[in-house]
N, C-alpha and C positions, 0 to 999 in steps of 0.2 A: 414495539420491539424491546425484548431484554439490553444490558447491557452488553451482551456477550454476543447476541447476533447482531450488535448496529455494528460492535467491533468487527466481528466476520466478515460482514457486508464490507464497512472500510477497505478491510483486507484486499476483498477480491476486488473491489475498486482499482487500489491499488497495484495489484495481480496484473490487473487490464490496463493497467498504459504502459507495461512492460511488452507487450505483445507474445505471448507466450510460445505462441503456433509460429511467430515469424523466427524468436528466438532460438526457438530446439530446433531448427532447421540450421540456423546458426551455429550453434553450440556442436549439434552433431558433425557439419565437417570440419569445426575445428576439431573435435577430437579426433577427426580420422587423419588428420594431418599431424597430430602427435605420434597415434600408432605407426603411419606409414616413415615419419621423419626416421625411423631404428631398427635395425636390424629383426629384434627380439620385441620385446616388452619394453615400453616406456615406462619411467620412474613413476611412482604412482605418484610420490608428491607432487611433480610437474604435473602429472595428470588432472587429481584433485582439486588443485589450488589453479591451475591452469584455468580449467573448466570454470569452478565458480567466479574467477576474475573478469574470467571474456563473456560469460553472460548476464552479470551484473554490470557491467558499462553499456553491450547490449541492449541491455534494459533499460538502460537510463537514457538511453539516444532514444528507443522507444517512445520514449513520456516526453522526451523534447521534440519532438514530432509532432505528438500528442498535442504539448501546448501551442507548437505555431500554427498548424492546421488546424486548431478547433472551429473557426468559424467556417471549414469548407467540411468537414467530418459534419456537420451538421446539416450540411444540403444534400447529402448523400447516404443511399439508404444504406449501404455496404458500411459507415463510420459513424453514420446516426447516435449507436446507442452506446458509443464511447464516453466513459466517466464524463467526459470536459462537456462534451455537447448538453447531455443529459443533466448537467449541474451537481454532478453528483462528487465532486472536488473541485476545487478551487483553481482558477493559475499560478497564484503562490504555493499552495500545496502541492502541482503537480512538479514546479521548478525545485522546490527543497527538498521532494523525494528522489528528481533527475540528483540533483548533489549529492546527496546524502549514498547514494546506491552508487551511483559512478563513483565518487570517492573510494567508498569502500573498494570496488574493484580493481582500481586502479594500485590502489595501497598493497591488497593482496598478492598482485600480479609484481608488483617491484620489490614486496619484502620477501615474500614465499616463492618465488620462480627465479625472473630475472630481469633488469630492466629495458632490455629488447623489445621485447614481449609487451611491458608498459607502454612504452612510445610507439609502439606501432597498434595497440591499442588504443591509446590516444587519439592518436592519428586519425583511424576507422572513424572516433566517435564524432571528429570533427569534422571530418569528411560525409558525414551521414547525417548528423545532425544541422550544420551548418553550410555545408557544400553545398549536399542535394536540396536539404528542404527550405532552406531562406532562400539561396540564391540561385540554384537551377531549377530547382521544378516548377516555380512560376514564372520560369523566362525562357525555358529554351523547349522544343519536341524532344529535344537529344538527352534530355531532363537522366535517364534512366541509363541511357549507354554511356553516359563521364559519371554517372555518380553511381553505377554500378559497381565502380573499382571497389567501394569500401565494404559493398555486398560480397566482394568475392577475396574482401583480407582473411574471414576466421581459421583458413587451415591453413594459411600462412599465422597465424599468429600461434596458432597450435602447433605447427612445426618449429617456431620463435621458442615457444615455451617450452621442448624437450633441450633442442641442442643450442639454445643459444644463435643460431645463424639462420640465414634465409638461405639455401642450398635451391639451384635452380630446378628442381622437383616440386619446391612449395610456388618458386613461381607459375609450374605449368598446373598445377591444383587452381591459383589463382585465375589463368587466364580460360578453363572448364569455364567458372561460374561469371567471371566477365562477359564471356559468350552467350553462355544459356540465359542469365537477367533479359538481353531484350525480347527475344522469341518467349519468355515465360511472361514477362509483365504485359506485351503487347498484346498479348491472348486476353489477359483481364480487360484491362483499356479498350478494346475492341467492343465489348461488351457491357460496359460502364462508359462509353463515349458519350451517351448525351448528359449523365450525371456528371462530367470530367468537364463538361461544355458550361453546363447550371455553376460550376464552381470557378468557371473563370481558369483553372488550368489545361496549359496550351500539351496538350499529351497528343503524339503524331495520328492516332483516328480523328481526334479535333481538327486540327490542323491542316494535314497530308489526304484526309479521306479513306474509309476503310481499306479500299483496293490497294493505295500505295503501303499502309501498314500492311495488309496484308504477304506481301511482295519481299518486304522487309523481314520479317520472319520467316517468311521461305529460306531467303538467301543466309540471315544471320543463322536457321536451325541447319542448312548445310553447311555454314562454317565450323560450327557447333561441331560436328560430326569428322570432319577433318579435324580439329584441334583434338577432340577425345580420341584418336588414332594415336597420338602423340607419347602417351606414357608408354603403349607398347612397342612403338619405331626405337625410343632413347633406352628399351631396355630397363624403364621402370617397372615395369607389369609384364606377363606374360601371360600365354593364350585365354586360358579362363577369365580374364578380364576383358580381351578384347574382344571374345565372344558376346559377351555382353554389351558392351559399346556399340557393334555392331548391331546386335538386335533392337538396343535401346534407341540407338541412334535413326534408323530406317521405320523403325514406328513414329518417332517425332516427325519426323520429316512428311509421313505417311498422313497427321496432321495436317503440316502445313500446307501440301498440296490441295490437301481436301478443301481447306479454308480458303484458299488461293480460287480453285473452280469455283466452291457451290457454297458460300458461307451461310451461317445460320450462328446466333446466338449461343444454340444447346452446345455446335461444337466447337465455340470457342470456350468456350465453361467445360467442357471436356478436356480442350487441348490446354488450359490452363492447368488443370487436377493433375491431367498427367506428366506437365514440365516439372512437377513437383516429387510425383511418384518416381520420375524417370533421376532428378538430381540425387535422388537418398538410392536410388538403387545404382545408380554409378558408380559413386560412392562408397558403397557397400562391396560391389564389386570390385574396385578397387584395394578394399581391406579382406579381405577375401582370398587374393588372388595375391596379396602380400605376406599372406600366411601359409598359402598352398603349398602342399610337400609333394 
């Protein structure tokens, strides 16, 4: 290799313990919590500097992830060919990239925004990085529903980053993706249960048995579906959104039942893709229907 592609290569090494696909998913509702926190148009600086701060700390709970789990990433084909397992960075390298990126983020986010926004960023990173993956996910089933809180901070932080406040709208944004985390991640887990088993983490199809996860998702994706009702009862949203809710809402569900009867691998790998499809189109629906004249 030149010196120019071992650099590249580096690069995207580095790329990958960001998690980039976990992150824009991230990133995207926080920005719709900026757009939805105002009337009109949110200040672009908030926006810009908003965005790059929450997904550079993001990133860096990523790699801190990255480096606790490495030896279970590596019994698992799904984590296999992540830099750490594969050798292909270091654990020092991947910790003084975590600093190095979360610093910057954090700095961003308290010189150029606001310090709200810092600390409850912060917050997220420690909640994610240190909550969930040191000390709940290899101790508890419930691993995913307490440490889902920090999965569902970013459009509360995006809301942080225009007006300075948490207004109880960016709490009910929060409590959507509190919701939706265990009916989405238990779809994967369902399906990765004897790799989840190989690595010694206690994840509820381990534990509890498909049927009882199964059961569990039922009931959390009809809560799910009551909670998304919510923006339009308070007068957040109107009908164009809740159109959608309803639609979105009655096909997950339409899932879980499925899975609940007659399960099969392919459709929990289905109902997985689509807890995901279904998050960014809520979402969207949401911003959407915040802009409808």
């Amino acid at each position: 290799m030149t010196t120019t592609t071992l650099t590249e290569h580096r690069l995207r090494q580095f790329l990958a313990l960001t998690k980039p696909r976990v992150v824009s998913l991230i990133v995207f509702t926080a920005i719709i919590g900026m757009f939805l926190a105002v009337p009109g148009l949110p200040p672009a600086n908030a926006v810009i500097y908003g965005t790059l701060g929450i997904a550079l700390v993001a990133g860096a709970a990523a790699a801190i992830n990255c480096l606790v789990e490495q030896k279970i990433d590596a019994v698992m084909a799904r984590t296999r060919a992540r830099p750490l397992p594969r050798g292909e960075l270091s654990s020092l390298q991947t910790l003084c990239f975590a600093i190095v990126v979360g610093s910057a983020g954090l700095w961003i986010l308290y010189a150029k925004v606001n310090a709200l926004t810092m600390w409850l960023t912060l917050a997220t990173f420690v909640g994610y990085a240190i909550v969930y993956t040191v000390l709940l996910k290899p101790a508890t089933p419930q691993n995913i529903v307490i440490g889902g809180a920090s999965g569902a901070m970013p459009p509360v932080l995006g809301w942080a980053a225009v007006t300075n406040d948490v207004a109880p709208e960016a709490l009910l944004l929060f409590l959507i993706i509190f919701v939706w985390t265990p009916p989405h991640f238990w779809s994967l887990a369902l399906y990765r249960a004897q790799e989840y088993a190989r690595a010694g983490l206690p994840m509820l199809p381990v534990t509890h048995g498909s049927a009882y996860t199964r059961l569990q998702i039922l009931l959390y994706t009809i809560a799910l579906f009551a909670v998304t009702l919510l923006p339009f009862a308070i007068r957040m949203s109107g009908w164009l959104y809740l159109c959608a809710a309803l639609a979105l809402g009655v096909t997950f569900i339409g899932y879980a039942v499925r899975m609940l009867r007659r399960y099969s691998d392919d459709l929990a790998r289905r109902s997985f893709r689509y807890s995901i499809f279904y998050l960014a189109a809520l979402y969207s629906a949401l911003l959407l229907d915040h802009y409808w004249k």
